[in-house]
C-alpha positions, 0 to 999 in steps of 0.5 A: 838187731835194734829197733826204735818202738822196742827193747829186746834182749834174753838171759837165761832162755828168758827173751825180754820183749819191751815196749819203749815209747812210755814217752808217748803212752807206747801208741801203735805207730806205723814204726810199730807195726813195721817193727813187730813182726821183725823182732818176732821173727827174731825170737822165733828163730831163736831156739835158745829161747823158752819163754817170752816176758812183754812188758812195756814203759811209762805209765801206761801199757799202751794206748792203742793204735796212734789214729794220726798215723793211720789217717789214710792207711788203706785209702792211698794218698789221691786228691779229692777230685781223683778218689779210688771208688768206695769199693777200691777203699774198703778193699784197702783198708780189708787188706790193712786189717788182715796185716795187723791181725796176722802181727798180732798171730805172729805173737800167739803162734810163738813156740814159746809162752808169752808172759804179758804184764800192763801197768795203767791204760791197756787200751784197744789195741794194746787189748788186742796185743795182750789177748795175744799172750798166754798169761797176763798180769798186772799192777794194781793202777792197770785197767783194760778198754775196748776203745773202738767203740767210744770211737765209732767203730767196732774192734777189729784186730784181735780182741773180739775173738780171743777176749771171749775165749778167755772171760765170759762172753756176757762181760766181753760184750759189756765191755765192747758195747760201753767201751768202759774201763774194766780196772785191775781187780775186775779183770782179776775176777773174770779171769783175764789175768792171773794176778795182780801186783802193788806196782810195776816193779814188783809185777815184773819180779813176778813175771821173772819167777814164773818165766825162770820156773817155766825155763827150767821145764823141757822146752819140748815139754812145754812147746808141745803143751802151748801146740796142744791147748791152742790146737785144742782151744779151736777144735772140738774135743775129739779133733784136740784129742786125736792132735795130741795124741799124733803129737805125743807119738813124734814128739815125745821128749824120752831123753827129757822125761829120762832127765827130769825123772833122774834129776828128781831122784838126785835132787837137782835142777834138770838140765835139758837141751834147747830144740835143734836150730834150723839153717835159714834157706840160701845161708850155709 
């Protein structure tokens, strides 16, 4: 499929999902949000896939959601002197934020591990995006905002509640009660990525070494390693021990450690099957 906010295409069991709006600094328009859970579902049911690298274009990672057009998202489109009731309103705009978070789950629940790299401005929801991921990193021009409350409201889509599992909560609530810039090297500090590049070109030869070195790894290995640590990120320790151990039990990869252990002992690349595609419902 094509599509007008993204450009999407795989290699090597790498997928490579871009935004492609630089023009417009990759503002979340309703095109966007149309679109995303679309070209995730394609990568989702793409069992040749290992690894997922998101990146974008221009100069900045994204600018957030394009404010001109939400104006009336949730509210409908009556006149004045027929307005839904303030009830009816807030019920709209409940429903609006429950959609746009669950595009944003699409991406954390995929099978595969999503590599993000920001270059300049990675503003509201575009932090809510990049939560999503399970690395991050970024170009030494990057930095992070939680802008919804320079624009009076709180974030709602994500950020509050991933950001805190990965930095520590006293910086997480720093940052959301100023709504100031965190720059590259202190976002490197806390921990939020993992590294950080010269530029944008060299960020993404990174990203390409780490998704090739992660392709080259069982996928049931490494399918099974993201189910476990975000099972586990949710659950008490002992709920997280019991998931991976029911985990262990039906889905150990024999066939694949047998591979990795003999292809060591024959000094070579492993060779390791992707995951059994599954026939969509009604297609035969």
């Amino acid at each position: 499929m094509t599509y007008e906010s993204f450009d999407f295409k795989k290699e090597n069991g790498i997928g490579h999902l871009k935004l492609n709006r630089g023009e417009e600094f990759n503002k979340m328009t309703l095109n966007f949000w149309y679109e995303l859970p679309r070209v995730l579902d394609e990568i989702r049911k793409d069992t040749s896939l290992r690894v997922l690298v998101l990146s974008s274009t221009g100069k900045h990672f994204c600018a957030g959601m394009d404010l001109a057009n939400f104006g009336t998202l949730g509210t409908g489109e009556a006149k004045k002197d027929n307005r839904p009731d303030k009830a009816r309103i807030g019920e709209g705009l409940f429903r609006v934020a429950m959609e746009l978070q669950e595009n944003l789950t699409k991406l954390e629940k995929l099978r595969i591990p999503v590599l993000c790299g920001i270059q300049g401005g990675c503003i509201g929801g575009g932090l809510d995006m990049a939560t999503a991921a399970d690395i991050r990193f970024a170009s030494k021009d990057a930095f992070f905002c939680i802008q919804e409350v320079n624009i009076g409201m709180a974030a709602d889509i994500g950020t509050l509640q991933r950001l805190p599992r990965v930095v520590p909560e006293g910086k997480v609530r720093e940052l959301a009660y100023t709504g100031r810039r965190m720059y590259a090297e202190e976002s490197l500090e806390c921990g939020l990525v993992n590294k950080v590049f010269e530029s944008h070109e060299s960020m993404l030869e990174g990203i390409q070494e780490m998704a090739a070195e992660i392709a080259s790894k069982s996928p049931l290995a490494v399918y099974g390693t993201k189910a476990v640590l975000n099972f586990s990120r949710d659950h008490s320790i002992q709920d997280g021990l019991e998931y991976n151990a029911l985990w262990s039990g039906a889905m150990l990869p024999q066939e694949d450690m047998a591979e990795a252990m003999m292809s060591r002992a024959e000094k070579r690349e492993p060779e390791f099957e992707d995951i059994l595609e599954i026939k969509e419902y009604g297609k035969k």
